[in-house]
Backbone as JSON, one array per atom type, in Angstrom:
{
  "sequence": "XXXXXXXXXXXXXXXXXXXXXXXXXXXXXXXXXXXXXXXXXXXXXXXXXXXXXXXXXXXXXXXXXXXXXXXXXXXXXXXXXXXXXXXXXXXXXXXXXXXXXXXXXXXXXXXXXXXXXX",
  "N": [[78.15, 97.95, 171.05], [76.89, 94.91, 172.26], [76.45, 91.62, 173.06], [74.75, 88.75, 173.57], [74.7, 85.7, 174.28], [73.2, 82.53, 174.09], [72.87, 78.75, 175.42], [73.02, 75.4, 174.81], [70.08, 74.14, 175.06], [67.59, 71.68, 174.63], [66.22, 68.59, 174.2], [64.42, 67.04, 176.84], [64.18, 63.87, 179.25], [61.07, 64.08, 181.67], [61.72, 64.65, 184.5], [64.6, 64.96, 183.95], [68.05, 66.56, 183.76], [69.47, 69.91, 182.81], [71.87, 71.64, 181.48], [71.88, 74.73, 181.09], [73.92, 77.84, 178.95], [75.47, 81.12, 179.15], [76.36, 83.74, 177.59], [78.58, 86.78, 177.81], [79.75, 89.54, 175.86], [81.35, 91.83, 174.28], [80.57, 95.77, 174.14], [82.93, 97.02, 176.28], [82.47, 98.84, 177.59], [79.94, 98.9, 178.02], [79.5, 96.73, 179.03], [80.82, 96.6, 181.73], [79.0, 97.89, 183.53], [77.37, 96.21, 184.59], [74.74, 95.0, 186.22], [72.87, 93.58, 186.73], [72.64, 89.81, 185.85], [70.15, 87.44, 184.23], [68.06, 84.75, 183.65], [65.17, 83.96, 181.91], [61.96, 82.93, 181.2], [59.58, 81.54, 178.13], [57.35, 80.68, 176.97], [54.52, 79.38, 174.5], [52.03, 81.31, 174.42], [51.82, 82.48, 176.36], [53.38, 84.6, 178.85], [56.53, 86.53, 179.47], [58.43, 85.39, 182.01], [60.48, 85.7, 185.14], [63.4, 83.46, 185.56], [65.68, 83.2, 187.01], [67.79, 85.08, 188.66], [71.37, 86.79, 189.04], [73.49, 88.73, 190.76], [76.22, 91.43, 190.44], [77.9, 91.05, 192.77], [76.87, 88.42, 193.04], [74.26, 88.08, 194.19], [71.53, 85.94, 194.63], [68.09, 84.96, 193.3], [65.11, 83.48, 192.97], [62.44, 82.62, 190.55], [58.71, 81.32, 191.81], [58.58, 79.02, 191.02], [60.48, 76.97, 190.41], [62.39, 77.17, 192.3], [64.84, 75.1, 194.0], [64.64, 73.57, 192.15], [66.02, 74.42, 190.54], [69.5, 75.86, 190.01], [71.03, 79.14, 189.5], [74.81, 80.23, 188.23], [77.85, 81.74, 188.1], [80.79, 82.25, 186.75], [84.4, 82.53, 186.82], [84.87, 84.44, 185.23], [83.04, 86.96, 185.11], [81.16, 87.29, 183.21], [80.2, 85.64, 182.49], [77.62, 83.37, 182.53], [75.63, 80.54, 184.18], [73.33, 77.98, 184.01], [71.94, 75.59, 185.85], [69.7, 73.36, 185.57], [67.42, 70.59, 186.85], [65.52, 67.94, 187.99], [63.3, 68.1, 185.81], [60.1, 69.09, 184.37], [57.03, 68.73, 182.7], [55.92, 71.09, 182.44], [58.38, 73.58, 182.34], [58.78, 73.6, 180.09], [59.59, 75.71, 177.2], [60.94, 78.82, 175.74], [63.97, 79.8, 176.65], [65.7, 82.96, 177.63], [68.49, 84.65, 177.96], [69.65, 87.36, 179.97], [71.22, 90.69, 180.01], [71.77, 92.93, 182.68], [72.71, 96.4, 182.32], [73.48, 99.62, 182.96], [70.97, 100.75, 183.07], [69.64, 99.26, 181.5], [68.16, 96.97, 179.79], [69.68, 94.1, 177.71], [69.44, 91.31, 175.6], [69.51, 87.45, 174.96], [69.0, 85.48, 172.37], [67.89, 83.43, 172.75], [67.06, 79.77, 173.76], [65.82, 77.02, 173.25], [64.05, 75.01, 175.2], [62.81, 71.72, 175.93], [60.61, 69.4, 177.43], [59.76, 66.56, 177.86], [58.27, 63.08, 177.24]],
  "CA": [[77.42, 96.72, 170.7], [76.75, 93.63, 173.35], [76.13, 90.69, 172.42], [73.98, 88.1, 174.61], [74.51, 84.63, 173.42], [72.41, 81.79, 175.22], [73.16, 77.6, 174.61], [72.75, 74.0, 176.34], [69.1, 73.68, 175.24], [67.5, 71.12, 174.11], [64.72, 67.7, 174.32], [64.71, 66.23, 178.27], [62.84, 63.65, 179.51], [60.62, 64.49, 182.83], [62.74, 64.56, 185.82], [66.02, 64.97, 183.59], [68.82, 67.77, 183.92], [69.92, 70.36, 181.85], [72.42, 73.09, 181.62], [72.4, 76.72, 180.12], [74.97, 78.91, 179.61], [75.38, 82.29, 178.58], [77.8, 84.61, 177.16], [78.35, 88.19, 177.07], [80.5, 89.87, 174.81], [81.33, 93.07, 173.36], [81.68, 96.59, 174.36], [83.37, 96.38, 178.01], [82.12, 100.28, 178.71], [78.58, 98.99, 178.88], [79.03, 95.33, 180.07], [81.37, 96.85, 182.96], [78.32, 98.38, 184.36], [76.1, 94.87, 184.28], [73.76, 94.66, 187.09], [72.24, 91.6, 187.04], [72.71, 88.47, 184.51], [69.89, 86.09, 184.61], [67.54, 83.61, 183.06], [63.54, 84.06, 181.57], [61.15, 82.1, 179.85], [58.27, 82.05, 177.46], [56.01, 79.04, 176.33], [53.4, 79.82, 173.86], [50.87, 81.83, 175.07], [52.1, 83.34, 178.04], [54.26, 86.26, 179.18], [58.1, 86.08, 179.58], [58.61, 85.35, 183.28], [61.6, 85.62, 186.07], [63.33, 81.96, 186.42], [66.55, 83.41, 188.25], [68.82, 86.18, 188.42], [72.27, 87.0, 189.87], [74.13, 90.15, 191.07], [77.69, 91.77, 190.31], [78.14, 90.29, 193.9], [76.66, 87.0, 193.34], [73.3, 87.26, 195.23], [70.53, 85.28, 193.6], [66.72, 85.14, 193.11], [64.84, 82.53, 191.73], [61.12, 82.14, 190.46], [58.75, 80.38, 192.95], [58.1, 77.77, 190.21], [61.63, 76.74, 189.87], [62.99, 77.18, 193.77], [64.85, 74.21, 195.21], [65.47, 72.41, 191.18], [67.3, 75.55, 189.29], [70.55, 76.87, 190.24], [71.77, 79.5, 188.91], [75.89, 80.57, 188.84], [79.0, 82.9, 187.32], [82.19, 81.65, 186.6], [85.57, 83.47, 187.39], [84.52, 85.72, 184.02], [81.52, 87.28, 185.64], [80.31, 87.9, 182.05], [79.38, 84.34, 181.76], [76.55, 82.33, 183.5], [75.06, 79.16, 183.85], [71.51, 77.3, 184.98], [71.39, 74.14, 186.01], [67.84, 72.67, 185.78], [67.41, 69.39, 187.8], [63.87, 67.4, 187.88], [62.81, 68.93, 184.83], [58.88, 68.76, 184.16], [56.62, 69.13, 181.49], [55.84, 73.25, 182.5], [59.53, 74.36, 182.25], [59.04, 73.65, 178.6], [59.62, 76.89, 177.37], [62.45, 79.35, 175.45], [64.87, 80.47, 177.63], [66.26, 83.97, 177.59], [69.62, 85.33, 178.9], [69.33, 88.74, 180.04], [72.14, 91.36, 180.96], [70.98, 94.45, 182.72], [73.37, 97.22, 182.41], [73.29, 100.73, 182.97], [69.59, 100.74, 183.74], [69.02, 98.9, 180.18], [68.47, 95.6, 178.98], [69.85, 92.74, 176.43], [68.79, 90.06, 175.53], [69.66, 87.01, 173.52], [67.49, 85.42, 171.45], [66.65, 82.37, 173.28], [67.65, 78.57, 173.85], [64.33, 76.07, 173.61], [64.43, 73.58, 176.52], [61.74, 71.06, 175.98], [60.75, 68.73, 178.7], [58.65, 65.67, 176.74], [58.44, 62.06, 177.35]],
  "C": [[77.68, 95.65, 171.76], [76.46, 92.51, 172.1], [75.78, 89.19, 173.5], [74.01, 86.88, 173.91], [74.5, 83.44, 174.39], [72.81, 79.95, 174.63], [73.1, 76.08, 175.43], [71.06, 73.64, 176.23], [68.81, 72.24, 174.27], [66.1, 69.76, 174.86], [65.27, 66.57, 175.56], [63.96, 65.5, 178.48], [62.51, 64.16, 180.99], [61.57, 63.61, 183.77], [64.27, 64.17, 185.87], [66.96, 66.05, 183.84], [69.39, 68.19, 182.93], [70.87, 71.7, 181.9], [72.92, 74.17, 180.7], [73.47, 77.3, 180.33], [75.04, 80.28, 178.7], [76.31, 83.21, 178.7], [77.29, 85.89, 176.78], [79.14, 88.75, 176.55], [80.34, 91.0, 173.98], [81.9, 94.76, 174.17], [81.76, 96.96, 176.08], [82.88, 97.99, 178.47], [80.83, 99.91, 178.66], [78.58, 97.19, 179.79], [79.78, 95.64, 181.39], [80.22, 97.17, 184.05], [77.46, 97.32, 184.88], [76.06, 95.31, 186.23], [73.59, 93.57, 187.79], [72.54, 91.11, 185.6], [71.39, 88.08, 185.04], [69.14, 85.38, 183.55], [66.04, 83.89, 183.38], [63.06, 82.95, 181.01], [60.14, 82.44, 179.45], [58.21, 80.95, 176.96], [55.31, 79.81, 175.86], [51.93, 80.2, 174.7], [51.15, 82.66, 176.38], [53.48, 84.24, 178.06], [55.54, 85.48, 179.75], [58.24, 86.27, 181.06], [59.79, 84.83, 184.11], [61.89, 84.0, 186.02], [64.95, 82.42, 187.29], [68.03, 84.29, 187.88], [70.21, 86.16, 189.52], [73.04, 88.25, 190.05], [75.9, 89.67, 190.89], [78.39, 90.76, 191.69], [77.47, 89.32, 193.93], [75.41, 86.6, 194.31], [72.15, 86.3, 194.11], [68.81, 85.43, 193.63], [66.44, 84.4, 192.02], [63.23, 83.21, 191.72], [60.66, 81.24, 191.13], [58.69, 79.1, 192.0], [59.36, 76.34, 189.88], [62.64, 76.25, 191.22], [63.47, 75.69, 194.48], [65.33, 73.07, 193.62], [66.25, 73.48, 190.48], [68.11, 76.06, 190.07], [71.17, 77.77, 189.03], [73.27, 80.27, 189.39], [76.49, 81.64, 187.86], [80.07, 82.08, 187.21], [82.92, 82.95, 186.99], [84.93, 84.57, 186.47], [83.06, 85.8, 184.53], [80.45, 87.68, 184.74], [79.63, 86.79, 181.64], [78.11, 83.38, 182.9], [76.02, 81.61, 183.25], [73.37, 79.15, 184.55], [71.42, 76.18, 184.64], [70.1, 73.97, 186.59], [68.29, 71.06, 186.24], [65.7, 69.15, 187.93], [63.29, 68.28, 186.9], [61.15, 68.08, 184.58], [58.48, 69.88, 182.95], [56.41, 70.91, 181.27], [57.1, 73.89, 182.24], [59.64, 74.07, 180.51], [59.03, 75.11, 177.97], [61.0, 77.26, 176.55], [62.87, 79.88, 176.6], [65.97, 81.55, 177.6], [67.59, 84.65, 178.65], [69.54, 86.69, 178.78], [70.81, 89.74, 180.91], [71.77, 92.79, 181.11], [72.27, 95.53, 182.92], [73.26, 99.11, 182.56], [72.03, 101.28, 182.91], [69.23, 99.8, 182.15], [69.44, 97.11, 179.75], [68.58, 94.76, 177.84], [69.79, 91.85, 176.87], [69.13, 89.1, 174.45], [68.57, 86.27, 173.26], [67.26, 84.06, 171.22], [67.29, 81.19, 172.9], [66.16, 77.97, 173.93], [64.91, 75.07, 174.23], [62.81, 72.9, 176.08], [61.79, 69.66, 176.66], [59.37, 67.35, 178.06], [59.15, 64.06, 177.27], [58.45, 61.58, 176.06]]
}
């Protein structure tokens, strides 16, 4: 059993900052294998799309939509990760999914709402 648990969301105004974090937890023979960690979203109506992933070694990859205001990091416990959002606008409104890919298979938790509203 894993366990993917996502937190830090919440109501920003435009061109405020916000930060996610995400926890993994559980059984260490499949989170040993993790892949990638990273960070999705989904707004009503539309398909769950890349906002930025990171490797066992720490490389990264963002979404172009996102490039240049989201970082995302690891802490010493490489099971945990963050995303700092910076200039937040009304489009990043959206749930936000933490994802850990392990052993060719992914979890998922079950989502932080960031909403970006004047």
């Amino acid at each position: 059993q894993v366990q993917v648990v996502e937190s830090g969301g919440g109501l920003v105004q435009p061109g405020g900052s916000l930060r996610l974090s995400c926890v993994v937890s559980g059984n260490i023979f499949v989170i040993r294998y993790m892949e990638t960690m990273g960070w999705y979203r989904q707004s009503p109506g539309n398909e769950r799309e890349l906002v930025a992933t990171i490797t066992k070694d720490s490389a990264t990859n963002y979404g172009n939509s996102v490039k240049g205001r989201f970082t995302i990091s690891r802490d010493g416990d490489k099971y945990t990760i963050y995303l700092q959002m910076n200039d937040l606008k009304p489009e990043d409104t959206a749930v936000y999914y933490c994802d850990l890919r392990a052993g060719s298979r992914d979890y998922w938790g079950r989502g932080t709402q960031v909403t970006v509203s004047s």
